[in-house]
Every structure is written in C-alpha cells, then in structure tokens.
C-alpha positions in Angstrom: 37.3 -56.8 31.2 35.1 -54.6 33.1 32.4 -54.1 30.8 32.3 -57.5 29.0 31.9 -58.6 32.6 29.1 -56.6 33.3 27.1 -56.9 29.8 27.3 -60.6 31.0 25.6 -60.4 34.4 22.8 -58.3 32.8 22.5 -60.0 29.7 22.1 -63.2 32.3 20.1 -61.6 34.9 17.5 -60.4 32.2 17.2 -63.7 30.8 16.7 -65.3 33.9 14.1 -62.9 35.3 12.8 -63.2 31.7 12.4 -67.0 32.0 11.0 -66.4 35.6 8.2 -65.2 34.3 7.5 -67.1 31.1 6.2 -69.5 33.6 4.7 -67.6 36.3 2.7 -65.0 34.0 -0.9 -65.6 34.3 -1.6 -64.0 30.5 -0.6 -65.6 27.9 0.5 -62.8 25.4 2.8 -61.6 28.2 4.2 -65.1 28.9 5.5 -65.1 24.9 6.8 -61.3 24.9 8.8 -62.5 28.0 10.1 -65.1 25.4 11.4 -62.7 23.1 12.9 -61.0 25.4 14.7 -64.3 27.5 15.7 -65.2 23.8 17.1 -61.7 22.9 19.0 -61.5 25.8 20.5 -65.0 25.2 21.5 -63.9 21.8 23.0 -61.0 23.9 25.3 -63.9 25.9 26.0 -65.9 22.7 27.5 -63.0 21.0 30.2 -62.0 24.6 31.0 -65.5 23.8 32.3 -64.7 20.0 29.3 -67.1 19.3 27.6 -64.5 16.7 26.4 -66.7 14.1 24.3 -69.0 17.2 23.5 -65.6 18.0 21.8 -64.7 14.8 20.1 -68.1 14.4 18.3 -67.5 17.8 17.1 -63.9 16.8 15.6 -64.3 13.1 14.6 -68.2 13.5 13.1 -68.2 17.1 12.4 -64.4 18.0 11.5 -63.8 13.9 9.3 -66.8 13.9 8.3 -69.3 16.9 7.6 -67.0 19.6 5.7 -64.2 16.8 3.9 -66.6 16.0 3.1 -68.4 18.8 2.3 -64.9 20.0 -0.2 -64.6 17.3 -2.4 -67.9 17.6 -2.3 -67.4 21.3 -4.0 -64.3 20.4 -6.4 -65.4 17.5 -7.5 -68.6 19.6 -10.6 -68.3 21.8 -9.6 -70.2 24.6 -11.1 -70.5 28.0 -8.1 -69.6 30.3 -10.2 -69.5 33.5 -11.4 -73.2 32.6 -7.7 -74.4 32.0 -6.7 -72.8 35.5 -9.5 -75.6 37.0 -7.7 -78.6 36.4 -4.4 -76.9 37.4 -4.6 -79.1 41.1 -5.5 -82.2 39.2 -2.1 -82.1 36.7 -0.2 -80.9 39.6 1.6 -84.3 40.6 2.3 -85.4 36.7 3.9 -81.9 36.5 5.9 -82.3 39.7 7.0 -85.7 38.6 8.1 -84.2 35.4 10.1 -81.5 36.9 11.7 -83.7 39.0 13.6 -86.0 37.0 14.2 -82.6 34.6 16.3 -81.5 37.8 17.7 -84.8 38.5 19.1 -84.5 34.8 20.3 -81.2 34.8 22.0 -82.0 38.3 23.5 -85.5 36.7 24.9 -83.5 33.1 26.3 -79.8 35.6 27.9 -82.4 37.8 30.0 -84.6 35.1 30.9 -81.6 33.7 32.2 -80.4 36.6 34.0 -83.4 37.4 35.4 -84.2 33.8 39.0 -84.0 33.7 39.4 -83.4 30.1 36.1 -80.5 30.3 38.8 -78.0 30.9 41.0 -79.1 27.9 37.7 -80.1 25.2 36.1 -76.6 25.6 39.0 -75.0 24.4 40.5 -77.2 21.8 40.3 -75.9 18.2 38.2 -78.3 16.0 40.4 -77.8 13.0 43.7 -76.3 13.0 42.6 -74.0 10.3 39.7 -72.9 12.3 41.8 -70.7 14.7 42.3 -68.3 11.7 38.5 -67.9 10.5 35.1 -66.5 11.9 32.9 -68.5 14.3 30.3 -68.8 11.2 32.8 -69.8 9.0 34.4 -72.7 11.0 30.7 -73.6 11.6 29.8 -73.7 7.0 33.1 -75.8 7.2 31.9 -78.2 9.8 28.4 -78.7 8.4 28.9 -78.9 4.6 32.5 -81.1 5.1 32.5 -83.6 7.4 28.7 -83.6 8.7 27.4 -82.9 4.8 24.9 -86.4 4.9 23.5 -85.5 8.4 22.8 -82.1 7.2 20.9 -83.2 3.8 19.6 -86.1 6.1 17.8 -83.5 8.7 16.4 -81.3 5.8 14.8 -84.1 4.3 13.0 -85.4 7.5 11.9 -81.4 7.9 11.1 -81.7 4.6 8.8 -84.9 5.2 7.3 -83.3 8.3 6.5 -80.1 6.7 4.5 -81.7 3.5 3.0 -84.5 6.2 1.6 -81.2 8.0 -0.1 -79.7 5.3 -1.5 -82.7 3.6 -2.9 -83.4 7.2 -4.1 -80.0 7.8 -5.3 -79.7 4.2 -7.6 -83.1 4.0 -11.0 -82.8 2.7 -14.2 -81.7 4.2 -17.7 -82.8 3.6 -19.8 -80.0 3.3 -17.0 -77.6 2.5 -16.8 -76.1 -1.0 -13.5 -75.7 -3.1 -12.3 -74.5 -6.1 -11.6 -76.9 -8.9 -9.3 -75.5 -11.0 -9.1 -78.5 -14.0 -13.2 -78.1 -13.9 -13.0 -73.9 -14.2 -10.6 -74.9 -17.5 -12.3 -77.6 -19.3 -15.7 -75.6 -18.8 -16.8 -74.4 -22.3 -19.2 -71.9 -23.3 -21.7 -74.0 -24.4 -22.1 -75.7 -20.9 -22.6 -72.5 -19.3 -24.2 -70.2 -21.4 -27.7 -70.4 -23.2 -29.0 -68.2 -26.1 -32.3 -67.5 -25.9 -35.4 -65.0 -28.1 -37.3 -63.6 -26.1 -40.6 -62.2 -27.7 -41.0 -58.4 -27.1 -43.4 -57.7 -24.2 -43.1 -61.4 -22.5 -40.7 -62.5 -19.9 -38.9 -65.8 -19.3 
C-alpha cells in the first residue's frame, strides 16, 4: 500500500504544479508542454485507479493530438504577445466573474458529493454483474456498443457534421486565388493546347 500511495501523491502533486503553471506561464510554448505533462501525469492517476483504458484515451487523443498541436500553431502563428498582455487590466473583471461562478460550481458539485448518502454505495456498485469478471476496457466496449449503441452512432455523426462543416468553411473560395481544376486538366485535348507551326529556315516567329 505503500508505494501505490506514494505514486499517487506524486502523480497528483505533478499535475497540480503542472496545471499551476499552464496558467501562470508567460510563454506560450511552455504553457502547452506543461499540458502534456499535467495530462501525462493524469493518465499516471487514472491508471492507480485500474482506470487504464481512460488512461490510454488521455495519452494518444489529447497528449498525441490537442496539445501537439496546439503546441504547433502556437508556434507557427505570429502573434503579438506583448500587445495581448495590454488589455490584460481591461478583461480582468469578465475573467474574475467567470472564475467565480466556476468555483461556486465546483464548491456546489464537491459538496453534494460529500453529502450524498448513496455516493459511498454508487461509486462502488458494479454496472453489470458480469462486469466484475472482465477488464475496465472491456466492461466499457460493453457499455458503449449495448445499451448506449444510438448515443454512440448519434455523437460520431454530429463529429462527423462538424468535421466536414470545418473544412467546407475553411476551404471556401478566394477571389484572386488560383486552383487546380482537375475536370479542365482532363477534358484538355491536344489540339487546344498545342500549335504546329513551319517555320522558314533563317526567320523567327
């Protein structure tokens, strides 16, 4: 008990110093490696809690992808950091306001829980009685493609929708800018493009 104890204090301290200073960093790129490593470390947690599939998901889908390449457009953008430190003052009080009612949330949800009588009893319970015997990412496939099959197919299609509205919005047409046409480039023949001419010796075109 020991050591499961302590991987979990510096799994948690990590991450919390980690998320400390997502926030406070004044560079960018280092705010986002600080990501990584609050997200690695929460993987860390997920897995002392038999949790290894959540575990996984957090690595390759937000370590693998969000925060790379967040990392990477925050380093490809020019932007103007000491103009966006300027109006810091001015967004203070929206900010405040926000962060507020964030704690007044968190405060309301740590304090039901607390005071749930059945919390206890509902973290515990199995979900399935045949769950006990199987893997956490196997009770998880059963959940998702048995009873919550619809939702599933429902929530890819919507991510479907947003990903094709993305492109079609990111991919819109230009004036001035020049594309290839493909269906042109095929119906071209060689007679619209090429011309045969004699040219007498000695004289140019």
């Amino acid at each position: 008990m020991i050591v499961p104890a302590l991987a979990f204090y510096v799994f948690a301290a990590i991450a919390i110093v980690s998320g400390a200073m997502v926030v406070s960093a004044r560079n960018p790129v280092h705010s986002v490696l600080f990501l990584i490593l609050a997200f690695f470390n929460a993987a860390g947690l997920f897995v002392l809690m038999g949790a290894e599939f959540l575990a996984m998901i957090l690595v390759v889908v937000y370590v693998g992808a969000v925060a790379v390449m967040f990392m990477f457009v925050v380093m490809m953008l020019d932007i103007n950091f000491a103009e966006l430190r300027q109006g810091f003052l001015r967004y203070l009080p929206i900010g405040g306001v926000i962060g507020l009612i964030l704690l007044v949330e968190l405060l309301i949800i740590l304090g039901g829980w607390q005071l749930s009588p059945i919390a206890s009893s509902t973290a515990t319970v199995a979900i399935t009685p045949p769950v006990s015997e199987v893997n956490n990412t196997q009770a998880l496939g059963q959940l998702l493609y048995t009873h919550y099959i619809y939702l599933f197919q429902a929530a890819g299609v919507i991510l479907l929708i947003a990903m094709i509205g993305a492109i079609v919005l990111t991919h819109r047409r230009r004036p001035g800018v020049r594309r290839q046409n493909i269906g042109r480039q095929i119906a071209r023949r060689p007679a619209d493009s090429i011309e045969i001419r004699k040219i007498p010796t000695g004289k140019g075109l």
